[in-house]
TORNUFI-284514 format. One record per residue (C-alpha): x, y, z. Coordinates in steps of 0.1 Angstrom, whole numbers, plus 5000, padded with zeros to 4 digits. Each point is the difference from the previous one (the first is absolute). Layout:
BEGIN
<atom><xx>X</xx><yy>Y</yy><zz>Z</zz></atom>
...
//
This chain:
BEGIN
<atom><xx>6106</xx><yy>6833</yy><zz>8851</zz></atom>
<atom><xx>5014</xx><yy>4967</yy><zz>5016</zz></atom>
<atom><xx>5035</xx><yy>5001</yy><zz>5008</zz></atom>
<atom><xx>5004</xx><yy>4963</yy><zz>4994</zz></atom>
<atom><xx>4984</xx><yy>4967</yy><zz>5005</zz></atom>
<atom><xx>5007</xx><yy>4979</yy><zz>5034</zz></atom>
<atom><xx>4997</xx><yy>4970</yy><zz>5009</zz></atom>
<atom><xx>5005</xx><yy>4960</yy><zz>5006</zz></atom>
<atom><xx>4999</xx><yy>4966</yy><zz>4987</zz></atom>
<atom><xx>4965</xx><yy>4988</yy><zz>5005</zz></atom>
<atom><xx>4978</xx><yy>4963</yy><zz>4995</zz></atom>
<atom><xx>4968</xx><yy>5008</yy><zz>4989</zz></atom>
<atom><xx>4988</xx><yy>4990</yy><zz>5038</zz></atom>
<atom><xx>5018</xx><yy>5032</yy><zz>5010</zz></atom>
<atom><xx>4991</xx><yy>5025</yy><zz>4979</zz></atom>
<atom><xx>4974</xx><yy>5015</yy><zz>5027</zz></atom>
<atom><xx>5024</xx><yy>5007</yy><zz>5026</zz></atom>
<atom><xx>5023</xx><yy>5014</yy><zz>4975</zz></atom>
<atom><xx>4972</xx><yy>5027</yy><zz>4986</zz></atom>
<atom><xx>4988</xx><yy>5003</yy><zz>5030</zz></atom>
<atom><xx>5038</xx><yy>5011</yy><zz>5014</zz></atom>
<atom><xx>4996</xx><yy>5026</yy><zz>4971</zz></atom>
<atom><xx>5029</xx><yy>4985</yy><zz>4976</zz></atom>
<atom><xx>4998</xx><yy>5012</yy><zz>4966</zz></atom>
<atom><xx>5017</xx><yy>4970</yy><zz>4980</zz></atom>
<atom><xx>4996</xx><yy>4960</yy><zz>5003</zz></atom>
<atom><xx>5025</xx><yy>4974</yy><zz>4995</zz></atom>
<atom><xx>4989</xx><yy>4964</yy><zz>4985</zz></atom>
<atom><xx>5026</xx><yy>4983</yy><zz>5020</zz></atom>
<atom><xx>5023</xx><yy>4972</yy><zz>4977</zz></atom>
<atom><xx>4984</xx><yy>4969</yy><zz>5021</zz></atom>
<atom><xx>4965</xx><yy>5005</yy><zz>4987</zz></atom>
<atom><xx>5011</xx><yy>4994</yy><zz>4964</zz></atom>
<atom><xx>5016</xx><yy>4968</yy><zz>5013</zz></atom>
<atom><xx>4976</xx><yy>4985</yy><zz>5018</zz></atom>
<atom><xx>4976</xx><yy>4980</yy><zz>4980</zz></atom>
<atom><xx>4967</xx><yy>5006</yy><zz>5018</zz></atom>
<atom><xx>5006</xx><yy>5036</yy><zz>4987</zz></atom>
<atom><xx>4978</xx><yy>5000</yy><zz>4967</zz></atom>
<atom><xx>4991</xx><yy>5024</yy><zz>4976</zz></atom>
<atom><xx>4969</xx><yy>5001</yy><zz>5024</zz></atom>
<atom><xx>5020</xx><yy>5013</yy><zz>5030</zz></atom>
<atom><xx>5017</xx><yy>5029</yy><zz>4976</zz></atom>
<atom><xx>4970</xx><yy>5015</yy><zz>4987</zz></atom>
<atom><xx>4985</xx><yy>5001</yy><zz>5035</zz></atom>
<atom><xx>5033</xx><yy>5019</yy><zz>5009</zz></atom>
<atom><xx>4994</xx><yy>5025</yy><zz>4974</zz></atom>
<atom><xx>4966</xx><yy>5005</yy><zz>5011</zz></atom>
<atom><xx>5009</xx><yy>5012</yy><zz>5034</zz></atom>
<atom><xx>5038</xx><yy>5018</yy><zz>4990</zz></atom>
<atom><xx>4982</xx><yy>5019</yy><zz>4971</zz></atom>
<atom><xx>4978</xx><yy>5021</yy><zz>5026</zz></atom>
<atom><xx>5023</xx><yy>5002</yy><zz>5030</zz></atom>
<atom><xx>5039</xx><yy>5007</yy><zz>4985</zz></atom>
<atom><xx>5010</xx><yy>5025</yy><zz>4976</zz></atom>
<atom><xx>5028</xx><yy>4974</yy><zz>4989</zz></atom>
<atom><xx>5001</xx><yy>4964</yy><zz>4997</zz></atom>
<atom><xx>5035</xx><yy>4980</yy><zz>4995</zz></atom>
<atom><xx>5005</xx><yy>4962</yy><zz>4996</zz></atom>
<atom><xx>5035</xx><yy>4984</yy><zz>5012</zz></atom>
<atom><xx>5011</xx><yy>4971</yy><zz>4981</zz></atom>
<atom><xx>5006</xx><yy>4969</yy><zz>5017</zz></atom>
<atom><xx>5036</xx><yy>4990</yy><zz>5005</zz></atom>
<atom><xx>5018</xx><yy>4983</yy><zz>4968</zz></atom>
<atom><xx>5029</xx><yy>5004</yy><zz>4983</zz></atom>
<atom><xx>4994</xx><yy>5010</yy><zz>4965</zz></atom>
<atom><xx>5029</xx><yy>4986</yy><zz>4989</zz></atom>
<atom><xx>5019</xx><yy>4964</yy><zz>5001</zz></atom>
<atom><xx>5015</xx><yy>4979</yy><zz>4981</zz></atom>
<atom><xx>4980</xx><yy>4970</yy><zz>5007</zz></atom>
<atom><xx>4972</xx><yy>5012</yy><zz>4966</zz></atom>
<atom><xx>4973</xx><yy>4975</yy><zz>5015</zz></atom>
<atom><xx>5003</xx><yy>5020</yy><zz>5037</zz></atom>
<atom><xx>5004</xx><yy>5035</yy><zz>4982</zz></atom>
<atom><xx>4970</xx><yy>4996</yy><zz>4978</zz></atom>
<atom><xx>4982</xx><yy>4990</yy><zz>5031</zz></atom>
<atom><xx>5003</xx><yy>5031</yy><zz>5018</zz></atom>
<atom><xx>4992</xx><yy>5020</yy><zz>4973</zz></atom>
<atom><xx>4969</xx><yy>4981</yy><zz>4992</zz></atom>
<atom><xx>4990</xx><yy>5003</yy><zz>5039</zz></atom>
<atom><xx>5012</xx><yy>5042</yy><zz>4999</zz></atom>
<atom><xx>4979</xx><yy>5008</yy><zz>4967</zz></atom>
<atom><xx>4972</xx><yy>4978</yy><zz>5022</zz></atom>
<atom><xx>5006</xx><yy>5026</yy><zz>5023</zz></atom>
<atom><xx>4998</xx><yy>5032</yy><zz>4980</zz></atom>
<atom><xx>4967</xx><yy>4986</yy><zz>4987</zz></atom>
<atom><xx>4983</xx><yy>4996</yy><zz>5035</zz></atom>
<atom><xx>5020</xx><yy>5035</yy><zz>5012</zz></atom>
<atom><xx>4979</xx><yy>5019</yy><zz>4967</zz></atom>
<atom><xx>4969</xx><yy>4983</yy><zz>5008</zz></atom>
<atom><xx>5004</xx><yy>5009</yy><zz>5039</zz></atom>
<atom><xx>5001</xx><yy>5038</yy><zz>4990</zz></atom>
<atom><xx>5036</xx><yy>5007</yy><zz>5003</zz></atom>
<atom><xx>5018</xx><yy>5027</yy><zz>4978</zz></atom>
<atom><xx>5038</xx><yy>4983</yy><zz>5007</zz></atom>
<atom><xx>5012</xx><yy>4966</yy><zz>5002</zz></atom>
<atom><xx>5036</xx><yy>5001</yy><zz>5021</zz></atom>
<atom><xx>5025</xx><yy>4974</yy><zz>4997</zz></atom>
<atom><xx>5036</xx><yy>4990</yy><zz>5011</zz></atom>
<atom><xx>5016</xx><yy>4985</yy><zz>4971</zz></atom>
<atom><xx>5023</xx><yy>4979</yy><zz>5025</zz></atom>
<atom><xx>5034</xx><yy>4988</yy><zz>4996</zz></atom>
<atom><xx>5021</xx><yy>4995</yy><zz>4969</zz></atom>
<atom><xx>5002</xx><yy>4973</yy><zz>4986</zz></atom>
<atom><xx>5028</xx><yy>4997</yy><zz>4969</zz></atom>
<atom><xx>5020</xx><yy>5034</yy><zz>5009</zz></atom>
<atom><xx>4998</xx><yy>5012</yy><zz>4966</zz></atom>
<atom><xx>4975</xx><yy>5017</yy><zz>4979</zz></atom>
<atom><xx>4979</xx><yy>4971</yy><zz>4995</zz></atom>
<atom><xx>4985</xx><yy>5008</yy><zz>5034</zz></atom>
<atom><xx>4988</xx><yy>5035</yy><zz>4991</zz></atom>
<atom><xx>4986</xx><yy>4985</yy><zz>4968</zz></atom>
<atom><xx>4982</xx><yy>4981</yy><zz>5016</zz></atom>
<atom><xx>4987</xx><yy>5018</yy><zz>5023</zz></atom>
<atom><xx>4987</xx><yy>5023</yy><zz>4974</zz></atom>
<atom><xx>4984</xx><yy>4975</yy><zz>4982</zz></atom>
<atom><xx>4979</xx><yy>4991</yy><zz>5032</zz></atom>
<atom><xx>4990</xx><yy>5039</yy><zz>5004</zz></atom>
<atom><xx>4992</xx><yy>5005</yy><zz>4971</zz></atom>
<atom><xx>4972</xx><yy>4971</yy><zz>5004</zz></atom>
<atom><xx>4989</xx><yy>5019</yy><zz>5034</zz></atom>
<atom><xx>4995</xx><yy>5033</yy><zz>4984</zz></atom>
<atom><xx>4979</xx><yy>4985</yy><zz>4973</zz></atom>
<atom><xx>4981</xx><yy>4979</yy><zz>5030</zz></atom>
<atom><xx>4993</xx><yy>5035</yy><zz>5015</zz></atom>
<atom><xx>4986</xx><yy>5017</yy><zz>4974</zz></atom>
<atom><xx>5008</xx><yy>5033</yy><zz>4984</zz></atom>
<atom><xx>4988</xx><yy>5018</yy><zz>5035</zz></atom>
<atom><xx>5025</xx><yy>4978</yy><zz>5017</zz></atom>
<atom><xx>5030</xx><yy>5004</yy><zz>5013</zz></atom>
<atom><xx>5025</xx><yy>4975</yy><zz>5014</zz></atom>
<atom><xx>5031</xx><yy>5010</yy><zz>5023</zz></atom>
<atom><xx>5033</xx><yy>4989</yy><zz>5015</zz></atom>
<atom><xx>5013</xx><yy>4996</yy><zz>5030</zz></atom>
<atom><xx>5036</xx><yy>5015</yy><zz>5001</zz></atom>
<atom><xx>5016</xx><yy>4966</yy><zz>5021</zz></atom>
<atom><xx>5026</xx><yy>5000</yy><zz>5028</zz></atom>
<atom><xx>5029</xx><yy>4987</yy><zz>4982</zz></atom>
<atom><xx>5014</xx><yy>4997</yy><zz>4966</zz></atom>
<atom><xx>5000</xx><yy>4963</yy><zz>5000</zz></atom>
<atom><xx>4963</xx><yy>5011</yy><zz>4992</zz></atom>
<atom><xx>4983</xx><yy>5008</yy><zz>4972</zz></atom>
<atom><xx>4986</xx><yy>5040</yy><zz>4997</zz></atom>
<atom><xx>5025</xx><yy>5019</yy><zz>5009</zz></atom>
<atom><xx>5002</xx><yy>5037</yy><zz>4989</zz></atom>
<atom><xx>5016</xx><yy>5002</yy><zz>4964</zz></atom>
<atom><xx>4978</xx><yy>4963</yy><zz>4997</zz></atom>
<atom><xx>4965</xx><yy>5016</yy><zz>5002</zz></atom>
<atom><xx>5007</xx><yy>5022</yy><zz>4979</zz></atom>
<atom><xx>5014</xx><yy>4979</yy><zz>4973</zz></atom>
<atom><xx>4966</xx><yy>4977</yy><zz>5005</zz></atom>
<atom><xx>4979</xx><yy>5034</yy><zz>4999</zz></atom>
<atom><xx>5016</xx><yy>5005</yy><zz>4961</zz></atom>
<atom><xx>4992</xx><yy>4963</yy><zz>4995</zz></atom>
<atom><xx>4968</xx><yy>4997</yy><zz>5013</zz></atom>
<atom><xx>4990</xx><yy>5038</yy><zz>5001</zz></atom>
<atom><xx>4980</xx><yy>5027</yy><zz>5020</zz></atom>
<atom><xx>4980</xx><yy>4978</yy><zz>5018</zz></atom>
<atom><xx>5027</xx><yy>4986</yy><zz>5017</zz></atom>
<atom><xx>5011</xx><yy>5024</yy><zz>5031</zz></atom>
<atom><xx>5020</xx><yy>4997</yy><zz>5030</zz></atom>
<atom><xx>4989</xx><yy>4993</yy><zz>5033</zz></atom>
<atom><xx>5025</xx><yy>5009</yy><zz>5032</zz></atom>
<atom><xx>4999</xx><yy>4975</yy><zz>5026</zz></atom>
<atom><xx>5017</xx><yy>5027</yy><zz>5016</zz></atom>
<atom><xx>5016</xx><yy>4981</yy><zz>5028</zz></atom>
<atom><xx>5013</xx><yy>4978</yy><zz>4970</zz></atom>
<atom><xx>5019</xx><yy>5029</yy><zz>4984</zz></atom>
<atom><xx>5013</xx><yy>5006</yy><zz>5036</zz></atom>
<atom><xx>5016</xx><yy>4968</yy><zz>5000</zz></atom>
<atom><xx>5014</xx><yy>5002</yy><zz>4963</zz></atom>
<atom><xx>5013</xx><yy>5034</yy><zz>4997</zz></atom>
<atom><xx>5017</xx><yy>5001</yy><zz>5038</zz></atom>
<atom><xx>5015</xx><yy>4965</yy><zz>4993</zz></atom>
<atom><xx>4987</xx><yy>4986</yy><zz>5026</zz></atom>
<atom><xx>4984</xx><yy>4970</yy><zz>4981</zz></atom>
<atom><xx>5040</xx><yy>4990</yy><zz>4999</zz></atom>
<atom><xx>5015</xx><yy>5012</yy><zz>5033</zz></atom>
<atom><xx>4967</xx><yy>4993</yy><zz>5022</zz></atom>
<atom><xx>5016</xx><yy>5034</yy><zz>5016</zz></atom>
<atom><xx>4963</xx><yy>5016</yy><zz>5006</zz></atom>
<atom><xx>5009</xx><yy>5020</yy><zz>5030</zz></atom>
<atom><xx>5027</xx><yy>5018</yy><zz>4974</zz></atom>
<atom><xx>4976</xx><yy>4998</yy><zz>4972</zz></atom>
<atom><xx>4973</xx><yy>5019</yy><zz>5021</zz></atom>
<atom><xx>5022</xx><yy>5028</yy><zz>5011</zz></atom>
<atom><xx>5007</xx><yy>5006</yy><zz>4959</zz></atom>
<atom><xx>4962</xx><yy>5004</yy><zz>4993</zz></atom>
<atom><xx>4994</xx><yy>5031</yy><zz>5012</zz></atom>
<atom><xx>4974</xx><yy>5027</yy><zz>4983</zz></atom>
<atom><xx>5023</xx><yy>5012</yy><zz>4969</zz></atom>
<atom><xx>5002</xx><yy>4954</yy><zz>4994</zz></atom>
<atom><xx>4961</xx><yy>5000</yy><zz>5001</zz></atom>
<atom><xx>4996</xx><yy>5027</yy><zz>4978</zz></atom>
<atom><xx>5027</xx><yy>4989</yy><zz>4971</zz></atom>
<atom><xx>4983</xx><yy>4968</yy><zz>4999</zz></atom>
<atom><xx>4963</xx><yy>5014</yy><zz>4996</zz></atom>
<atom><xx>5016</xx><yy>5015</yy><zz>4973</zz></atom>
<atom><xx>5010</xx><yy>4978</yy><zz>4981</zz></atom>
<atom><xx>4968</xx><yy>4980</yy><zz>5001</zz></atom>
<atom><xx>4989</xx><yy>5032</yy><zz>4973</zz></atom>
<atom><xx>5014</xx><yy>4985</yy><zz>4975</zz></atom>
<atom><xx>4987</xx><yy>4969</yy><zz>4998</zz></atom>
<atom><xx>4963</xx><yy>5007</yy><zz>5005</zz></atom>
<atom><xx>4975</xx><yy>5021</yy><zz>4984</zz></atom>
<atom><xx>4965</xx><yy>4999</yy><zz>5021</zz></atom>
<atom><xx>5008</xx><yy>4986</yy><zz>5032</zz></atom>
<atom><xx>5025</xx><yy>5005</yy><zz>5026</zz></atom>
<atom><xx>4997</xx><yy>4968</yy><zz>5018</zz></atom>
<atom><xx>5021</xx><yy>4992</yy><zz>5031</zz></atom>
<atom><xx>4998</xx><yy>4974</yy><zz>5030</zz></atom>
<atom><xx>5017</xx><yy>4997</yy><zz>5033</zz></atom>
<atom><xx>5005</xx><yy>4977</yy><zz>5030</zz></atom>
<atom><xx>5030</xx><yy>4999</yy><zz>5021</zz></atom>
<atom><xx>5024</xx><yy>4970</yy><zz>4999</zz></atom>
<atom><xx>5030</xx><yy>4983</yy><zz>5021</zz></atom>
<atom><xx>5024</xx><yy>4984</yy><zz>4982</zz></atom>
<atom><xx>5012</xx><yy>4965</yy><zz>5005</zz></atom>
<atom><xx>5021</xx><yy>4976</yy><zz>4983</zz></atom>
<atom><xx>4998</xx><yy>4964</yy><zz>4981</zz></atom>
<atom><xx>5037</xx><yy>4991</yy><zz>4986</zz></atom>
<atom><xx>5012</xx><yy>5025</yy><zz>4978</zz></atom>
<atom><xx>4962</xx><yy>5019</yy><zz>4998</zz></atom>
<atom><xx>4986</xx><yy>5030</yy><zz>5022</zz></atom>
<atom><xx>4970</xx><yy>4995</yy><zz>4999</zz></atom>
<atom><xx>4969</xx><yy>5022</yy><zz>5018</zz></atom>
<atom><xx>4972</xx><yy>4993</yy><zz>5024</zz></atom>
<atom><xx>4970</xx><yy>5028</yy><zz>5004</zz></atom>
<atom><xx>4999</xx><yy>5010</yy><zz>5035</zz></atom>
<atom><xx>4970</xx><yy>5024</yy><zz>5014</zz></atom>
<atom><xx>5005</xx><yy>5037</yy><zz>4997</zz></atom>
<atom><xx>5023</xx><yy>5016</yy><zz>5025</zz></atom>
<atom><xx>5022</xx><yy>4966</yy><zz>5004</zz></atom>
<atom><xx>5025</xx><yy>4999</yy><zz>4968</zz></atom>
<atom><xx>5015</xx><yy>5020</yy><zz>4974</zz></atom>
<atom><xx>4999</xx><yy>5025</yy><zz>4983</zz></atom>
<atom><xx>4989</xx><yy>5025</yy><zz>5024</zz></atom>
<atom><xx>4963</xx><yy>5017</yy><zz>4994</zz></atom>
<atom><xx>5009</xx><yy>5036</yy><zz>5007</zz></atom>
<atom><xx>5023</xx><yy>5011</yy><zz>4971</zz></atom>
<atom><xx>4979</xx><yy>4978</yy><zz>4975</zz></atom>
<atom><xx>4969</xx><yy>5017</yy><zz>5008</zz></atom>
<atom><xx>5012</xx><yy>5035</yy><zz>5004</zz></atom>
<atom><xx>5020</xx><yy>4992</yy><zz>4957</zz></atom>
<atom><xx>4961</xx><yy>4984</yy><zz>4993</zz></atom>
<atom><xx>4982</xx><yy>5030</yy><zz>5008</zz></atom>
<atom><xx>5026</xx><yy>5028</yy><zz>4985</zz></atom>
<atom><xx>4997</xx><yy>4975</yy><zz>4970</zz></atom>
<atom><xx>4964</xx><yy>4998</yy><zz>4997</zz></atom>
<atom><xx>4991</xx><yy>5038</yy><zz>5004</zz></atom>
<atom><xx>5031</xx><yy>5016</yy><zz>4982</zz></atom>
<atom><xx>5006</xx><yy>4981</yy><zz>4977</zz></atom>
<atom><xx>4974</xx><yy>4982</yy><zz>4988</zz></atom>
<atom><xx>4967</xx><yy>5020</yy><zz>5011</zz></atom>
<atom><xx>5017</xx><yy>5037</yy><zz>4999</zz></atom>
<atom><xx>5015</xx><yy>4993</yy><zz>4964</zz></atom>
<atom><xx>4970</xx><yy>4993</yy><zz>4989</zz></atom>
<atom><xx>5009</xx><yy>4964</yy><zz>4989</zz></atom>
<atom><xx>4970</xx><yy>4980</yy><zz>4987</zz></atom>
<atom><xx>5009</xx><yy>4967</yy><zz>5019</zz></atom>
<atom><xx>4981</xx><yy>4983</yy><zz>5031</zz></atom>
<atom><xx>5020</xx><yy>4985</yy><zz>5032</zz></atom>
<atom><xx>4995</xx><yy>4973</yy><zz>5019</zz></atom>
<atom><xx>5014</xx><yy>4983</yy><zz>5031</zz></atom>
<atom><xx>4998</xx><yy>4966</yy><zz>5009</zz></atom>
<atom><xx>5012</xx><yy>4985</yy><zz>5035</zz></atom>
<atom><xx>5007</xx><yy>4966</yy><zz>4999</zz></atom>
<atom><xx>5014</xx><yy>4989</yy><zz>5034</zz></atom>
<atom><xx>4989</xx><yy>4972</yy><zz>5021</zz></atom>
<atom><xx>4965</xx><yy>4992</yy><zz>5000</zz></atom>
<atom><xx>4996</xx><yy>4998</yy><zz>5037</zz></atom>
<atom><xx>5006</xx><yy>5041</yy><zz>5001</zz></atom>
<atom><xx>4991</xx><yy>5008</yy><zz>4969</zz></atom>
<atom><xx>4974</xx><yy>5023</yy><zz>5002</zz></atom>
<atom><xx>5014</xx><yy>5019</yy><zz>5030</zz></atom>
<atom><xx>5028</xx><yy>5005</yy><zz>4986</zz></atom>
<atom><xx>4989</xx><yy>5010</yy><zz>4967</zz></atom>
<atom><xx>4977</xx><yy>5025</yy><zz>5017</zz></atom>
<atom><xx>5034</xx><yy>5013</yy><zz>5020</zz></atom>
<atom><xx>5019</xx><yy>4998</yy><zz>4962</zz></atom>
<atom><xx>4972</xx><yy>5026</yy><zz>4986</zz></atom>
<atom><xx>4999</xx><yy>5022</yy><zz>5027</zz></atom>
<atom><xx>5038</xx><yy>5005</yy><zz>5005</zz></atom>
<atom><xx>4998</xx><yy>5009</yy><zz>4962</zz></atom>
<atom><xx>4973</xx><yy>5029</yy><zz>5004</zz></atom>
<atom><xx>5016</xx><yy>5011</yy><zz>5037</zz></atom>
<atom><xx>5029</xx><yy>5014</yy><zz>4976</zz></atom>
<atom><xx>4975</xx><yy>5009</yy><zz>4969</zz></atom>
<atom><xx>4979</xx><yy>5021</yy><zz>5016</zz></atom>
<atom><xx>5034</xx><yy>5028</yy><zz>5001</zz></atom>
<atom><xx>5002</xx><yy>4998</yy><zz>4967</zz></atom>
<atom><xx>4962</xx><yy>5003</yy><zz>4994</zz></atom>
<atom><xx>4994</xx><yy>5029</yy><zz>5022</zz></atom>
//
């Protein structure tokens, strides 16, 4: 029984290394939906190869807002995102992720639209689709918490949530507002990991579906924003995540006998990528194999 999927963003050009490094799951990174050399053509070909080398296959959006209140610009990114889901289904992949970006009226209107625009996705995906959410960084984002789960009611099952775990760090620490990450990291110890795990249960039904890069924090005016840094060089720390992921994973998920499938996605800087996705997976199963034994 596989403990969970692993794995990386991947172009199709390197999907051999990545099978060949042994990851179990493929990423279709967000820039080959928005390049336009990238046709249908390209997507089936992707399939061909992911279908026989990864157990999972998940497509990442590229970056729009789905809300503003320029209609003409709004209707545009929605026309390019189900564009998207279209090529993502036809490339293999069983989840299309997306950041639902920043809000736009401060009032319900940008849930309700946001809704409308998943609901379009889901039906793009088919009924063995699924599309998730990124839970963002700060609130003046779309997605937060009580959000996706208001959407999942509107849009139903098929929308789940997706942890962008270093995200959460950043939203429930408060660090998205202070910019205090050296505070914020000392707060996320084993006990933080495994609460927010948690509370991913309830807003997902097959998958468990988590990503990770570490992050400095810098800011533009008012705004902390983040920057991706290679493993071992930012926040939050490696040790006490992977020690909650693996307690998580074999406890609670595999030893109650719950029927869902895990995956982990590193998305740091492309120049590390793989060796640090390699070092992610293996810090995991350094503190699952005391559980498993």
């Amino acid at each position: 029984m596989i403990l969970f999927d692993w794995g990386t963003y991947n172009a199709l050009t390197k999907l051999p290394l990545a099978a060949t490094l042994g990851m179990k799951l493929t990423e279709i990174p967000p820039y080959d939906f928005s390049r336009r050399a990238r046709g249908e053509d390209y997507f089936r070909r992707y399939a061909e190869f992911a279908r026989e080398a990864f157990t999972t296959i998940v497509a990442h959006a590229p970056y729009y807002n789905v809300v503003s209140t320029d209609r003409e610009v709004m209707e545009r990114s929605w026309r390019a995102l189900v564009a998207a889901a279209r090529k993502a289904k036809i490339a293999g992949a069983e989840i299309f992720n997306l950041h639902l970006g920043w809000r736009a009226y401060m009032d319900e209107r940008d849930l309700e639209l946001a809704g409308e625009l998943l609901k379009k996705l889901v039906k793009e995906m088919g009924p063995d689709g699924y599309v998730s959410v990124e839970i963002p960084y700060t609130r003046r984002m779309l997605g937060v918490w009580d959000e996706v789960k208001a959407l999942r009611e509107m849009v139903g099952n098929r929308l789940i949530v997706s942890l962008q775990l270093e995200n959460v760090w950043m939203l429930e620490t408060g660090a998205s507002e202070t910019g205090d990450f050296e505070g914020a990291n000392r707060v996320a110890d084993k006990t933080f990991w495994l609460n927010i795990l948690e509370k991913a249960l309830g807003l997902t039904e097959e998958y468990v579906s988590l990503r990770f890069s570490q992050v400095i924090g810098f800011a533009i005016g008012s705004r902390i924003l983040k920057k991706r840094v290679p493993l071992g060089r930012g926040y939050p720390d490696l040790d006490p995540l992977a020690s909650a992921l693996a307690e998580f994973m074999v406890r609670r998920v595999r030893g109650k006998g719950l029927k869902m499938r895990m995956h982990i996605i590193y998305t740091g800087r492309p120049q590390t990528k793989y060796k640090d996705t390699i070092t992610l997976f293996a810090s995991i199963m350094r503190e699952a194999v005391d559980h498993l034994s």
